[in-house]
Phi, psi and omega in degrees: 000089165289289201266156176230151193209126190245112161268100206102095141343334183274168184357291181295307199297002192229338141326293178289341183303291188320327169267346145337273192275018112323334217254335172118348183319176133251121212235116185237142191273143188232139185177121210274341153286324184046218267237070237225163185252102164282148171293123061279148186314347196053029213264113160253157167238182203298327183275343182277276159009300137332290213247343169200089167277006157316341188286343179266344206257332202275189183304327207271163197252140166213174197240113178252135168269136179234013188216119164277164159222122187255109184254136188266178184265006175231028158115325174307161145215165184186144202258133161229152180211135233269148190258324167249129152340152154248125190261147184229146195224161157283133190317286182001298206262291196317297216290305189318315175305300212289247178029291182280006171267333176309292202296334193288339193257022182119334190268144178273146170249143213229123130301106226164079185302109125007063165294321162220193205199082183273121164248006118054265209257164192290002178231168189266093181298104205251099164282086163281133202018255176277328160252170140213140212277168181232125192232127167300323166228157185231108184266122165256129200205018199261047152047165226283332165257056200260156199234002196264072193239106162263177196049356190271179154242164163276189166309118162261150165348318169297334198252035187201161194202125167299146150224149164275180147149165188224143158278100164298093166272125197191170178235185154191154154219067198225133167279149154214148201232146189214130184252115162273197197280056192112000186269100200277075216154185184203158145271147185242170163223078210256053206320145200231155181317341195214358157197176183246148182265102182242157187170154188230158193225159177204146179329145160319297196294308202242357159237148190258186188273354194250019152260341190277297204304316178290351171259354208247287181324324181283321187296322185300308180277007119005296202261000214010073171238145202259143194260002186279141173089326200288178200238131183264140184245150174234175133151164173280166188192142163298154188182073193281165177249136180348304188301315161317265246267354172266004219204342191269136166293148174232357164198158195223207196254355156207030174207171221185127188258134158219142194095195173302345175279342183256345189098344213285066160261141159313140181252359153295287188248021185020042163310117198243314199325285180293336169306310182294330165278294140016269168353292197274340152317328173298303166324288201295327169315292196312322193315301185312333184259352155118356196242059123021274220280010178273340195310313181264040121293321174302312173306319189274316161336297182292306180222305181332314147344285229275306156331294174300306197287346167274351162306323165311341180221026149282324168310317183321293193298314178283312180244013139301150168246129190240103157075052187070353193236168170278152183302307154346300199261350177265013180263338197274324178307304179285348176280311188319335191255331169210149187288319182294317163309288213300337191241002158265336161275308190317333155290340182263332179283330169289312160122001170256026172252114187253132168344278182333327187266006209282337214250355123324338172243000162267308151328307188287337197238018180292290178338274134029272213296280190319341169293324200273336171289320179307306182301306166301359166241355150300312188296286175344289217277331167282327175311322175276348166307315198288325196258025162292300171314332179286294196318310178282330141335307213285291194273317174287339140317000000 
């Protein structure tokens, strides 16, 4: 297994090319866009960072945040601030560093759409238009709709999530995030070096695009962030249910999903960005050790796990109820109120918190937390006690 064929350019495909032909492979990446600006925030977190920190260290511009703001649908707010950045790169500028870091290390890169894709036979057959090429392996890397799966299923309408959203030009430099009522999704706000990415993303199976644009439109005038100038956006992202990620193939004996064609996203916070550089580092290790077919053990090893089980509580999370409220909005009440809640989202929103571990560390500081809430609205309700007396002084004057 020599030649390789990466089909898509973004992060993950040009992420394993690049450690391919490090590798000595001959790798040639094929994407008829290269280097495009998608709609999503572009958000590395503390774990994206982590594991490849060129991304914080190199020349290209980017934005780092250290401060969320969390909004309830009926209007809380409460901040959180991140011990680690979150850098935000424009898609544009991010898939291009990975793209010339791909070339710098040997892959050739082809502007070229893919059409179909025969594993068949013992080597992997590529139709680009009118030709067609031959490969020992095939890295897809061709995003969450994509039709090139062979032996595999796509994606269903359960397992995807529209976003709306617009490029503003405006600056800020803060993320804010906003939840709504019964709503399996979120709004955003993502400042980027020269604009902001504002936009909403919501299940497929349950919302239509015309319920997205009218909460994207209300959020906006919220926020007085003004739509003169912006540019507008669509597109789909994954947004999986447990049984996809335990249960959908992701590799064959000569071809391999990585990124958004595997699904590999948060079903919480729709993180994509590190699973997809992760995925396809992952691929390539196994490729590289001669063991292809390891990959989604290396993968569930790393993350994935970790994945299924926030599929267990999303639902939970968006549309559950907690202590009379939606869970949403008594989580933002409770950062606002104790410091110790407040510095445990601030790790799950930040990226240095992982699922498996949460409701272990929610549990241990669960006391710790209810004191520290009790107390902040005992310290409150005497304070409006105290100035209730001014205050009626006040008015009969």
């Amino acid at each position: 297994m020599r030649d390789i064929a990466v089909v898509g350019g973004g992060p993950a495909g040009a992420m394993c090319g690049e450690r391919l032909a490090r590798s000595g492979y001959s790798v040639t990446i094929y994407d008829e866009h290269l280097a495009w600006e998608k709609p999503c925030g572009g958000g590395l977190t503390h774990k994206a960072i982590k594991a490849y920190p060129f991304l914080l260290d190199g020349p290209y511009p980017k934005k780092l945040i250290r401060t969320v703001e969390l909004i309830s649908s009926k209007g809380h707010r409460a901040q959180l601030t991140l011990d680690h950045p979150i850098v935000i790169y424009s898609r544009t500028v991010l898939n291009g560093l990975l793209l010339e870091r791909a070339e710098a290390a040997g892959c050739r890169v082809v502007r070229s759409r893919v059409n179909h894709i025969d594993a068949e036979g013992e080597r992997a057959k590529l139709t680009i238009g009118e030709n067609r090429v031959e490969a020992d392996f095939v890295v897809i890397a061709a995003g969450a709709r994509n039709s090139l799966l062979p032996d595999t299923s796509r994606l269903m309408r359960s397992d995807l999530e529209m976003t709306l959203g617009y490029f503003v030009p405006a600056q800020a430099e803060g993320i804010s995030v906003k939840f709504l009522r019964g709503f399996e999704g979120y709004l955003w706000s993502f400042p980027r070096c020269d604009h902001l990415s504002v936009g909403i993303c919501g299940s497929m199976a349950r919302h239509t695009s015309q319920e997205l644009r009218r909460h994207l439109h209300a959020f906006m005038a919220e926020e007085r962030i003004s739509r003169d100038g912006a540019q507008f956006y669509s597109h789909v992202l994954p947004s999986p249910q447990q049984q996809t990620l335990s249960a959908r193939r992701v590799v064959g004996r000569n071809w391999a999903l990585v990124g958004d064609a595997a699904a590999w996203v948060d079903p919480i916070t729709g993180e994509g960005l590190y699973y997809a550089l992760r995925s396809g580092d992952l691929l390539a290790q196994a490729v590289i050790a001669g063991k292809p077919r390891e990959y989604p053990a290396r993968v569930r090893k790393a993350f994935s796990a970790d994945l299924e089980f926030a599929t267990r509580i999303a639902r939970r999370f968006y549309r559950g109820r907690f202590l009379g409220g939606a869970v949403a909005t008594r989580m933002i009440q409770f950062i606002e109120r104790s410091p110790t809640f407040r510095a445990l989202m601030a790790d799950v929103f930040g990226g240095a918190q992982d699922y498996c571990s949460l409701k272990r560390r929610l549990w241990a500081q669960c006391g710790t937390t209810l004191a520290e809430v009790v107390g902040s609205l005992t310290k409150r309700q005497a304070a409006l006690a105290k100035s209730a007396p001014a205050t009626s002084t006040e008015n009969l004057q």
